[in-house]
N, CA, C and O atoms as CSV, one atom per row, in Angstrom:
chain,resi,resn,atom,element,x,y,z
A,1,UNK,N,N,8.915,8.805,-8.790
A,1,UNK,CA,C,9.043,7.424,-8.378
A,1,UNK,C,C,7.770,6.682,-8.789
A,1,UNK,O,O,6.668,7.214,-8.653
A,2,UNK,N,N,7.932,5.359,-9.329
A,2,UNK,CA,C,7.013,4.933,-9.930
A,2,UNK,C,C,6.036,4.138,-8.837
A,2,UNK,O,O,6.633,3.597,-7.907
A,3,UNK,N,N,4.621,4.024,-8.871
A,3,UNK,CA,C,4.147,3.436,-7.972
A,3,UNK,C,C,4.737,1.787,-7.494
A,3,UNK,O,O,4.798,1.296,-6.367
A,4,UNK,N,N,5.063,1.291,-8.621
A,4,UNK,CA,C,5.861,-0.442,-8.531
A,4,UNK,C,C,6.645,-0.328,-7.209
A,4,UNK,O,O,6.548,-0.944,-6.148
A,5,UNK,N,N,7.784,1.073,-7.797
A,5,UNK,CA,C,8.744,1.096,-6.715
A,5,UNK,C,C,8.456,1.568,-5.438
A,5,UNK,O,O,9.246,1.291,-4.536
A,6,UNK,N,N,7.169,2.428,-5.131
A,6,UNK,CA,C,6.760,2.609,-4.060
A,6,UNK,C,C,6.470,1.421,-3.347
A,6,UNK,O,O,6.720,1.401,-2.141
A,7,UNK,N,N,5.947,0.355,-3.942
A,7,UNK,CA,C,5.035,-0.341,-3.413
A,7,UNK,C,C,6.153,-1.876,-2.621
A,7,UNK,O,O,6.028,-2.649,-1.671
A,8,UNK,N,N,7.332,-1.589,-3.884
A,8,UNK,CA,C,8.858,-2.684,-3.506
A,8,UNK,C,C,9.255,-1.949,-2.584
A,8,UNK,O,O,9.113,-2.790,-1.696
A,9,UNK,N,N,9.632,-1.084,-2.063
A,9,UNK,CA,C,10.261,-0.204,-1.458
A,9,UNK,C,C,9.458,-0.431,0.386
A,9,UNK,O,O,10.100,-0.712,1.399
A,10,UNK,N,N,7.811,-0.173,0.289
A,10,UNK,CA,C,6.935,-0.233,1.091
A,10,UNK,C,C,7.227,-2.137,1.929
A,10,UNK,O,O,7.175,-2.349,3.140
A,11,UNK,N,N,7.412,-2.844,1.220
A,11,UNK,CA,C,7.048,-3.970,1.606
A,11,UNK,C,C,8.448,-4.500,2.111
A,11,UNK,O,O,8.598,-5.007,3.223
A,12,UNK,N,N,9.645,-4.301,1.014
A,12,UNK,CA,C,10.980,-4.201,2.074
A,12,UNK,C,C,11.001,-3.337,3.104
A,12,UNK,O,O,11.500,-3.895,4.081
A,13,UNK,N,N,10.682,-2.221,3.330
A,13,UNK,CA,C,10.673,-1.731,4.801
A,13,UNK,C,C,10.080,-2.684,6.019
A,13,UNK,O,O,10.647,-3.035,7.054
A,14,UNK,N,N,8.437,-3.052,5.432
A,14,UNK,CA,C,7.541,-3.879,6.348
A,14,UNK,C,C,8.813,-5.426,6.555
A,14,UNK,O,O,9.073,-6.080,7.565
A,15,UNK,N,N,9.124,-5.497,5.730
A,15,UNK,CA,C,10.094,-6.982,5.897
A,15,UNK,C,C,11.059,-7.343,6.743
A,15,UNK,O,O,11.344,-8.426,7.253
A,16,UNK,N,N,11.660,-5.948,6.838
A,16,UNK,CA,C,12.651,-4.936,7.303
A,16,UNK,C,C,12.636,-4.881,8.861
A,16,UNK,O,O,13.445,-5.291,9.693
A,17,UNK,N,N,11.303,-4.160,8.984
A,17,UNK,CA,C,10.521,-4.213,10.586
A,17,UNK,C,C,10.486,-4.904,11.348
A,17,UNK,O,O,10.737,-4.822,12.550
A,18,UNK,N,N,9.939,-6.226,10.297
A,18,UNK,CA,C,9.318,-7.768,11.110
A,18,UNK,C,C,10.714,-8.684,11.166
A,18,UNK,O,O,10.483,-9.769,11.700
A,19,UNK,N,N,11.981,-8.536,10.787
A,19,UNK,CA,C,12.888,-8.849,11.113
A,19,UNK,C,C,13.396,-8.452,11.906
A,19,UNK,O,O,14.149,-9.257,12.456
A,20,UNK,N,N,13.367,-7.392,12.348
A,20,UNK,CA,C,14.227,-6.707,13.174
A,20,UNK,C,C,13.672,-6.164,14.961
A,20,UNK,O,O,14.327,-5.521,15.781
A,21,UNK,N,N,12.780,-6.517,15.040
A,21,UNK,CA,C,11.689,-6.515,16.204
A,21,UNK,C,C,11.436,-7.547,16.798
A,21,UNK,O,O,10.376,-7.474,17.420
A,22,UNK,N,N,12.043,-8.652,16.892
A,22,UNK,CA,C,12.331,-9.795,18.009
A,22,UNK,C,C,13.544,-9.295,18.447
A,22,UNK,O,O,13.669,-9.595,19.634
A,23,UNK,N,N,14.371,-8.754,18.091
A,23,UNK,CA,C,15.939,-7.752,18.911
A,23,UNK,C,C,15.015,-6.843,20.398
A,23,UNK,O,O,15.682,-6.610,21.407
A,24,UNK,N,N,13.901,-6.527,20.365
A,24,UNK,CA,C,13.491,-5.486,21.022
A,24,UNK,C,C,12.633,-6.394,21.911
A,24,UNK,O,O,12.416,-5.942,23.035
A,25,UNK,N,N,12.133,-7.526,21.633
A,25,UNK,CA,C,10.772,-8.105,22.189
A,25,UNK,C,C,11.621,-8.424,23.934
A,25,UNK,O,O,12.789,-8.530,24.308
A,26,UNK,N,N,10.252,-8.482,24.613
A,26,UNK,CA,C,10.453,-8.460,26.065
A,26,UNK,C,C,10.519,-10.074,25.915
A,26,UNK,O,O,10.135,-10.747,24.959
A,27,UNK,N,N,11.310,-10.650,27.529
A,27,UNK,CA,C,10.561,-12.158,27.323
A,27,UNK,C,C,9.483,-12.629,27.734
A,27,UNK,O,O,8.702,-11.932,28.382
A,28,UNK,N,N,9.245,-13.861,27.446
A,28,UNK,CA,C,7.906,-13.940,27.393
A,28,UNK,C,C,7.564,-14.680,28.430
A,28,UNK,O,O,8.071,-15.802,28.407
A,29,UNK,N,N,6.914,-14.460,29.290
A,29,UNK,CA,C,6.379,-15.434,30.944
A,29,UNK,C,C,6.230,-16.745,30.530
A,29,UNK,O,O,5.621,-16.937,29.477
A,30,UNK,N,N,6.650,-17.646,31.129
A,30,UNK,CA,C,5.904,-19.300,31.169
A,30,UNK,C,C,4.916,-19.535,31.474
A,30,UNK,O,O,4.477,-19.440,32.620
A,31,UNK,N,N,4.042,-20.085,30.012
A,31,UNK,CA,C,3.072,-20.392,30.034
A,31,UNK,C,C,2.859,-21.016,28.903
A,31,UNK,O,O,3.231,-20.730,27.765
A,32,UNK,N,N,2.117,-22.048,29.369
A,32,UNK,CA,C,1.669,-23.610,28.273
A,32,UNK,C,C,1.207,-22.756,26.836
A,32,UNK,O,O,1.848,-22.762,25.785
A,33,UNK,N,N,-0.004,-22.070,27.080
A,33,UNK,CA,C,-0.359,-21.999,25.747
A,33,UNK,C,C,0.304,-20.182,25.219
A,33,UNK,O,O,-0.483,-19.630,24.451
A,34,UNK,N,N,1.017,-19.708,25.413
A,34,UNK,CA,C,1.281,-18.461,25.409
A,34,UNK,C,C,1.867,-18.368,23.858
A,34,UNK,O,O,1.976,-17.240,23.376
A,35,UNK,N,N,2.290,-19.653,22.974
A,35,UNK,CA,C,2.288,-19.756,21.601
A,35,UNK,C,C,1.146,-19.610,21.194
A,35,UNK,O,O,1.064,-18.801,20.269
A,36,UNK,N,N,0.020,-20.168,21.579
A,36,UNK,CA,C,-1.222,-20.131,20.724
A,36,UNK,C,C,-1.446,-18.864,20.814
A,36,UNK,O,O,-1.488,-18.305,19.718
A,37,UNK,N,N,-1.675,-17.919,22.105
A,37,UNK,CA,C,-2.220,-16.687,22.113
A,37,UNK,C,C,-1.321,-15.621,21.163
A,37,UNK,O,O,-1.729,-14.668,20.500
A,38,UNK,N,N,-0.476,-15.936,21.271
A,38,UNK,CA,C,0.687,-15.387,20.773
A,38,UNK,C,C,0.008,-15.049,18.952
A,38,UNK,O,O,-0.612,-14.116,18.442
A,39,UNK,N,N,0.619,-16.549,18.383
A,39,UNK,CA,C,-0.092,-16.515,17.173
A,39,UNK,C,C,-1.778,-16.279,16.677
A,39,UNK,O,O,-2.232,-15.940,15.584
A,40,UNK,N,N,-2.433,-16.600,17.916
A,40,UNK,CA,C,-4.070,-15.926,17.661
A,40,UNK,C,C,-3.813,-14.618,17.310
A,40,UNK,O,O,-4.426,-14.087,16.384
A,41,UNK,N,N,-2.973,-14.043,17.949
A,41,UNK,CA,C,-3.056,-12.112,18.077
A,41,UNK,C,C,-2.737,-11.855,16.433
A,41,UNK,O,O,-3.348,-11.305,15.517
A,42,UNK,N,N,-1.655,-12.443,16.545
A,42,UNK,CA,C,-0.676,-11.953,14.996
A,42,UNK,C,C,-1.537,-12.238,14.306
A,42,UNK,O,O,-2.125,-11.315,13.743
A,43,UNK,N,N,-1.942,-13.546,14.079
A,43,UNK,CA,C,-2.911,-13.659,12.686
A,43,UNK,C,C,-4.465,-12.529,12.503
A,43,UNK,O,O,-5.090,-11.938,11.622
A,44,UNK,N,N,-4.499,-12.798,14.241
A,44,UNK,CA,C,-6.387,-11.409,13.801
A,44,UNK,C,C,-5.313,-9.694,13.602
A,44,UNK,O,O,-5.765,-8.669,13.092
A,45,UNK,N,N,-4.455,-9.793,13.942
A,45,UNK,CA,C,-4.077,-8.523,13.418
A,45,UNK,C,C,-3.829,-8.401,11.860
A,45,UNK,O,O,-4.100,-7.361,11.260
A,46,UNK,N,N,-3.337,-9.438,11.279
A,46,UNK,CA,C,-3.059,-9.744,10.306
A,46,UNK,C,C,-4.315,-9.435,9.438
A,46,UNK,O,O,-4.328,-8.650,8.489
A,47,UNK,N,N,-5.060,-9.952,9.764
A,47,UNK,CA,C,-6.319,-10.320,8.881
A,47,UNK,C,C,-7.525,-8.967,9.059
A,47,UNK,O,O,-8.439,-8.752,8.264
A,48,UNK,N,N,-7.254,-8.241,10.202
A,48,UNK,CA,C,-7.909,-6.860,10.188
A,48,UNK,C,C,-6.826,-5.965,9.107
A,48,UNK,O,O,-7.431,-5.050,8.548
A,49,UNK,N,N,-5.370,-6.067,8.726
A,49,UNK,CA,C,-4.846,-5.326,8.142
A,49,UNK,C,C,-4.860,-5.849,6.829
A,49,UNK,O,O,-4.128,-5.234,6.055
A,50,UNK,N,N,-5.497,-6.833,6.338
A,50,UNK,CA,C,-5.608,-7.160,4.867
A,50,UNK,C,C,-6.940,-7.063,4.668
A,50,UNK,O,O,-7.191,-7.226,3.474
A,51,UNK,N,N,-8.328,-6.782,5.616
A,51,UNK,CA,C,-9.500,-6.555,5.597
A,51,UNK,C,C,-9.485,-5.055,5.199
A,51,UNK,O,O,-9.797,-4.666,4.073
A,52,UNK,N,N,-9.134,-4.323,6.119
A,52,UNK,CA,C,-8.812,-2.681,5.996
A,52,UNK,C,C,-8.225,-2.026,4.817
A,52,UNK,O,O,-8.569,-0.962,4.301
A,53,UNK,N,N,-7.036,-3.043,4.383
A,53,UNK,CA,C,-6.554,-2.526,3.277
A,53,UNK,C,C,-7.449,-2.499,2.070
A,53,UNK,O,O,-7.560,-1.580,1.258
A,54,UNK,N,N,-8.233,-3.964,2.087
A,54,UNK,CA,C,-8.676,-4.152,0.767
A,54,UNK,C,C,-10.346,-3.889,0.881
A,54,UNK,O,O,-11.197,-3.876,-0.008
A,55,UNK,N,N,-10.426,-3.750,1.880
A,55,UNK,CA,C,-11.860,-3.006,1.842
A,55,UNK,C,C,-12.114,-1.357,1.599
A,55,UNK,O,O,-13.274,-0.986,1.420
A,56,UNK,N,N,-11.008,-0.363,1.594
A,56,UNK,CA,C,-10.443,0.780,1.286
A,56,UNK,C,C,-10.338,0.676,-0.356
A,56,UNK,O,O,-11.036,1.289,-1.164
A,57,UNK,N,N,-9.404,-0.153,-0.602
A,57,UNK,CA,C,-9.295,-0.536,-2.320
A,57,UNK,C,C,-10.587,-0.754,-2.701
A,57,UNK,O,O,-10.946,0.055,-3.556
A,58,UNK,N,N,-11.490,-1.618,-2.357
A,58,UNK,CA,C,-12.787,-1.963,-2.909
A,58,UNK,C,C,-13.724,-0.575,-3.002
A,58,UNK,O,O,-14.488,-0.506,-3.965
A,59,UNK,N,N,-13.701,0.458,-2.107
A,59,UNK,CA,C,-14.942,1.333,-1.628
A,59,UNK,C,C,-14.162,2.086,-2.359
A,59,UNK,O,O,-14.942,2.600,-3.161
A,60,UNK,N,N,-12.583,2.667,-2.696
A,60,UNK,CA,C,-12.114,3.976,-3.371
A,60,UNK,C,C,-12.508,3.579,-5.247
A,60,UNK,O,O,-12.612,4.371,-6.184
A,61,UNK,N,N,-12.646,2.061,-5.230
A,61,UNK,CA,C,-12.914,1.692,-6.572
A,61,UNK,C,C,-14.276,1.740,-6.936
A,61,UNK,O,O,-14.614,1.817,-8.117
A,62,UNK,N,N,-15.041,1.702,-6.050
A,62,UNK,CA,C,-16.582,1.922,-6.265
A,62,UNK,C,C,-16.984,3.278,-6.590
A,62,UNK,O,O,-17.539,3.859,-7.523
A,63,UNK,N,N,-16.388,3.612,-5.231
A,63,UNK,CA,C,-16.903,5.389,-5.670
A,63,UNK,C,C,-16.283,6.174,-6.603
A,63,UNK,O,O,-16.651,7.336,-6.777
A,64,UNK,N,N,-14.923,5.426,-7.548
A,64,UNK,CA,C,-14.518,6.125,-8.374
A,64,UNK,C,C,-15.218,5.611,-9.786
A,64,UNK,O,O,-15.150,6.335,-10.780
A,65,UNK,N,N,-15.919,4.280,-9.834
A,65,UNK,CA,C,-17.084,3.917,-10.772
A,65,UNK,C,C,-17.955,4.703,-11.090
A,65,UNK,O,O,-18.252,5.360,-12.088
A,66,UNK,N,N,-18.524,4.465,-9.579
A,66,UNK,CA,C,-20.193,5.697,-9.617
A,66,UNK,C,C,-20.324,7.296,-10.113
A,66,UNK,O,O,-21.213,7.999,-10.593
A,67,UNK,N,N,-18.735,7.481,-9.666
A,67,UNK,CA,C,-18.959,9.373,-10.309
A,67,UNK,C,C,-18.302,8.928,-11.688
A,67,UNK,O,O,-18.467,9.868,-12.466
A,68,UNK,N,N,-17.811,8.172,-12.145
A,68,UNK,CA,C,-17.915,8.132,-13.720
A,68,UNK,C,C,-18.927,7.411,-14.327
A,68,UNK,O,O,-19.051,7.458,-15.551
A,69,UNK,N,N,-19.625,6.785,-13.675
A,69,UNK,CA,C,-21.201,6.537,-14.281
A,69,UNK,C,C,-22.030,7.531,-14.146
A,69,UNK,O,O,-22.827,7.734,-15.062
A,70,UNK,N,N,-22.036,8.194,-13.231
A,70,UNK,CA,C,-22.640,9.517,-12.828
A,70,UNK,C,C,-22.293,10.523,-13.979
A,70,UNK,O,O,-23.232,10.969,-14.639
A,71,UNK,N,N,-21.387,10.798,-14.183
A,71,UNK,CA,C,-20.682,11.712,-15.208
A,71,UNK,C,C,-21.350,11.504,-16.593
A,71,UNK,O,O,-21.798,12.470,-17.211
A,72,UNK,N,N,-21.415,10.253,-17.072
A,72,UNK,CA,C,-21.382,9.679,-18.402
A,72,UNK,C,C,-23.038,9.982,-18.252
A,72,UNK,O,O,-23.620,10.589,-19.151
A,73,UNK,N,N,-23.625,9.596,-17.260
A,73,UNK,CA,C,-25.432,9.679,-17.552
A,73,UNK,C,C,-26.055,10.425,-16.186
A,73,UNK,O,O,-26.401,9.828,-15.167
A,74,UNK,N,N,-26.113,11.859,-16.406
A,74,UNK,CA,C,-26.519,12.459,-15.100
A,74,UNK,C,C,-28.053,12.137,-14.629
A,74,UNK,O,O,-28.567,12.336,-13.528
A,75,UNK,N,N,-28.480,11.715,-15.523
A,75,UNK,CA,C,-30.083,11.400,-15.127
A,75,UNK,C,C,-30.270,10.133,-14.138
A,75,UNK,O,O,-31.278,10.154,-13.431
A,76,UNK,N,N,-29.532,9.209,-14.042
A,76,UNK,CA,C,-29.383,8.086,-13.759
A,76,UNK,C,C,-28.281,7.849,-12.421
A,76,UNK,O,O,-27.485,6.968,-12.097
A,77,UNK,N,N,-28.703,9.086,-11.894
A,77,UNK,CA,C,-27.532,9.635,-10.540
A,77,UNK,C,C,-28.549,8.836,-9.322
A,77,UNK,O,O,-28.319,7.753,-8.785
A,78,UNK,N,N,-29.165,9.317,-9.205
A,78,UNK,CA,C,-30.387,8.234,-7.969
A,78,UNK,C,C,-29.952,7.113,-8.041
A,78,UNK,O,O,-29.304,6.678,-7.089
A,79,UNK,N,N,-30.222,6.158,-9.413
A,79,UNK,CA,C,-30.601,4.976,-9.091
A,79,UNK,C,C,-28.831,4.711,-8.460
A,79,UNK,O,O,-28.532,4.037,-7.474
A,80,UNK,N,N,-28.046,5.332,-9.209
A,80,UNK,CA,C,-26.265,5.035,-9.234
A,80,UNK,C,C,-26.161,4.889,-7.824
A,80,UNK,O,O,-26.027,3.820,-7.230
A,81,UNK,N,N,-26.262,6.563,-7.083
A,81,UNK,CA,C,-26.074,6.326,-5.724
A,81,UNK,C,C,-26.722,5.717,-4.757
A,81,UNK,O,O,-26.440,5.942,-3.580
A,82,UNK,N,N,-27.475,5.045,-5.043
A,82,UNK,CA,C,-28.238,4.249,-4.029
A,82,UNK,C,C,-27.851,2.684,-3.665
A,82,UNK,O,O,-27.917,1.972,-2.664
A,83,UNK,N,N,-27.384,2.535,-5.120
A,83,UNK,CA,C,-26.751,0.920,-5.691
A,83,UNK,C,C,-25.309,0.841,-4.866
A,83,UNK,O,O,-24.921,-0.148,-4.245
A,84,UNK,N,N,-24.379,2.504,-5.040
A,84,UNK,CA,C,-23.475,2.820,-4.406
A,84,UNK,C,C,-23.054,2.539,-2.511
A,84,UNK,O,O,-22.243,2.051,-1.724
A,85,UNK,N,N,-24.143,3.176,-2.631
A,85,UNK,CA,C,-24.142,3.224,-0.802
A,85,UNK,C,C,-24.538,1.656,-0.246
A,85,UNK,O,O,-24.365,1.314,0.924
A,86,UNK,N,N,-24.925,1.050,-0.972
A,86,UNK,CA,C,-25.493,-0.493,-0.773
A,86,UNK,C,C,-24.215,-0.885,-0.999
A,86,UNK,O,O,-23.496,-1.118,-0.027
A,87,UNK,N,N,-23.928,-0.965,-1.763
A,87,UNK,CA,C,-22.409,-1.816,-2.057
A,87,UNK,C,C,-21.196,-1.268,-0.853
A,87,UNK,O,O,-20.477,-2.098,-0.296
A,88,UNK,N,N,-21.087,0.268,-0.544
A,88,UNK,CA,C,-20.433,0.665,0.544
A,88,UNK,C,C,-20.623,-0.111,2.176
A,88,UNK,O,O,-19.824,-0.608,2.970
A,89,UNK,N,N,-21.915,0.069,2.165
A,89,UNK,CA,C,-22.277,-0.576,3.272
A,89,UNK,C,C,-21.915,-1.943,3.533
A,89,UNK,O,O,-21.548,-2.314,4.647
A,90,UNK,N,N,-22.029,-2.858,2.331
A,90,UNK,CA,C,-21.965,-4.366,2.392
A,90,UNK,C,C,-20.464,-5.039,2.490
A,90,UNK,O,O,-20.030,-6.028,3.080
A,91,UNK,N,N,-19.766,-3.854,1.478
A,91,UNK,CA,C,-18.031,-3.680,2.084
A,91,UNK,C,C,-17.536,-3.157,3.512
A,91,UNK,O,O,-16.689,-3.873,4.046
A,92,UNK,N,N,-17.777,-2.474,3.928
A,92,UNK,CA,C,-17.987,-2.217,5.625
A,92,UNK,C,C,-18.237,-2.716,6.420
A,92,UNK,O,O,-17.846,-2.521,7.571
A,93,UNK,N,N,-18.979,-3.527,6.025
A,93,UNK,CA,C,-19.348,-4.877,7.090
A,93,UNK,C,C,-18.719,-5.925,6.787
A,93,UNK,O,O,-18.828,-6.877,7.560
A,94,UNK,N,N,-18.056,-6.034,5.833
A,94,UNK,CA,C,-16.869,-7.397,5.877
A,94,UNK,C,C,-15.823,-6.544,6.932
A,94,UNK,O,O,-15.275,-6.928,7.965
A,95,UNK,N,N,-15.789,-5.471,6.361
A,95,UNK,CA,C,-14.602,-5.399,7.180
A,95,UNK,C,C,-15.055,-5.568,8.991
A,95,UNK,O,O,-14.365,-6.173,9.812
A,96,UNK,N,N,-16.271,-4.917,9.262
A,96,UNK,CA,C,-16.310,-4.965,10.525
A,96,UNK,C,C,-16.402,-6.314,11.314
A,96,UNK,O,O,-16.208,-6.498,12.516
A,97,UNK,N,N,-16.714,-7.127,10.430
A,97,UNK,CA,C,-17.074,-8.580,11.025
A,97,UNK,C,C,-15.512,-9.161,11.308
A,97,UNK,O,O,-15.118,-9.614,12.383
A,98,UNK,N,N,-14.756,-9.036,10.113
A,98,UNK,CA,C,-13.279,-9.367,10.660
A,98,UNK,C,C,-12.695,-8.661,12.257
A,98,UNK,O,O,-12.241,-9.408,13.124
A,99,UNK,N,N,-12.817,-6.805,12.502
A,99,UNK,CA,C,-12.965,-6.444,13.515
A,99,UNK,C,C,-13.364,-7.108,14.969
A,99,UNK,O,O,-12.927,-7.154,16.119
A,100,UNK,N,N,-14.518,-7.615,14.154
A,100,UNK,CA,C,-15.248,-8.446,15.717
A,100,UNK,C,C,-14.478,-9.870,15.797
A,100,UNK,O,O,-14.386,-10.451,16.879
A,101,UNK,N,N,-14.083,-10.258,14.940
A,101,UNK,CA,C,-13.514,-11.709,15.247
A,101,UNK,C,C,-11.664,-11.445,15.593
A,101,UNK,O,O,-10.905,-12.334,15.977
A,102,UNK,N,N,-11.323,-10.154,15.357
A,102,UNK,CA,C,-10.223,-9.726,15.551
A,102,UNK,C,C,-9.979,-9.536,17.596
A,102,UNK,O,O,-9.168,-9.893,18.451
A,103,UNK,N,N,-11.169,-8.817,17.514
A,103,UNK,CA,C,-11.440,-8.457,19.421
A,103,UNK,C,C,-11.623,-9.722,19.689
A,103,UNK,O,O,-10.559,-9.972,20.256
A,104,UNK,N,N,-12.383,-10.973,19.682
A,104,UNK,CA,C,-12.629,-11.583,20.049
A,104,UNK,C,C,-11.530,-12.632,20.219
A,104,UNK,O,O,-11.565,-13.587,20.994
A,105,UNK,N,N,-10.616,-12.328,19.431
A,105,UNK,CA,C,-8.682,-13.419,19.431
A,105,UNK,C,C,-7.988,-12.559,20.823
A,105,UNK,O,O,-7.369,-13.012,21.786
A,106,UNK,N,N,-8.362,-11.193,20.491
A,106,UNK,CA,C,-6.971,-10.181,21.312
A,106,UNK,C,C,-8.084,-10.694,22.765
A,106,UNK,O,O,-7.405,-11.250,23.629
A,107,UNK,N,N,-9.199,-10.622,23.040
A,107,UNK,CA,C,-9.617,-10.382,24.453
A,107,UNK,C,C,-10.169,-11.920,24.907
A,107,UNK,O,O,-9.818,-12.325,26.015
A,108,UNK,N,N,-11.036,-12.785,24.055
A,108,UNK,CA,C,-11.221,-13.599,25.086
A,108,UNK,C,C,-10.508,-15.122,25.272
A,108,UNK,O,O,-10.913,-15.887,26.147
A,109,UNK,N,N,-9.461,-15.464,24.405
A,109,UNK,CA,C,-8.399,-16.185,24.136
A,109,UNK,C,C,-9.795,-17.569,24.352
A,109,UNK,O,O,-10.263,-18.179,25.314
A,110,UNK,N,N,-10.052,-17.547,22.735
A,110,UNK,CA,C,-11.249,-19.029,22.245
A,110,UNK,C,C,-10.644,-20.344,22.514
A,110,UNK,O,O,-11.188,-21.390,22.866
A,111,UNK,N,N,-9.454,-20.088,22.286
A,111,UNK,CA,C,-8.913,-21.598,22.409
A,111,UNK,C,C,-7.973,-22.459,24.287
A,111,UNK,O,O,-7.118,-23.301,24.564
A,112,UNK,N,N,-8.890,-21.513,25.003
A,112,UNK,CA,C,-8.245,-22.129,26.296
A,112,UNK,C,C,-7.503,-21.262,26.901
A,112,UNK,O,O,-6.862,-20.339,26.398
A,113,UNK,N,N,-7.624,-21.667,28.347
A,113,UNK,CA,C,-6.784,-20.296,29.631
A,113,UNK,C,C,-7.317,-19.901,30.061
A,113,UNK,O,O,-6.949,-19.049,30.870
């Protein structure tokens, strides 16, 4: 199976899911702003799962750079991995900063209540 079709296949399922999971949802208590909180949640979840994803893509693409720069010039392995772990680190912290602004939607509801 070709990765394309993994990836069509992956996203109709997710499509699949998110259609079909308001059939299951509880109702929802009355309350004025319980849309906003509502959509605060979804979107910081949202945005930790496109942080995560593509901060994974970014760090599996780095470190698959560095051991083929590594490879091509073994002398030049220090300066590589050091440049490496800097760039790891600086991707890690995007992601974690989304994290913190993610907790900060789910727990202290910024916009009122």
């Amino acid at each position: 199976m070709s990765t394309r079709r993994t990836v069509l296949a992956s996203f109709l399922m997710f499509l699949a899911m998110g259609a079909v999971s308001p059939a299951y949802a509880q109702e929802a208590g009355v309350s004025p702003d319980s849309g906003l909180v509502m959509w605060s949640v979804i979107t910081a979840g949202f945005a930790l799962a496109f942080a995560a994803a593509f901060g994974a893509l970014g760090q599996g693409k780095a470190v698959a750079s560095a051991a083929e720069a590594i490879a091509r010039n073994p002398g030049a392995a220090g300066e590589i991995r050091g440049a490496l772990i800097l760039g790891l680190v600086l991707i890690e912290s995007l992601v974690i900063y989304v994290l913190l602004i993610s907790l900060i939607l789910f727990f202290i509801k910024p916009f009122g209540g």
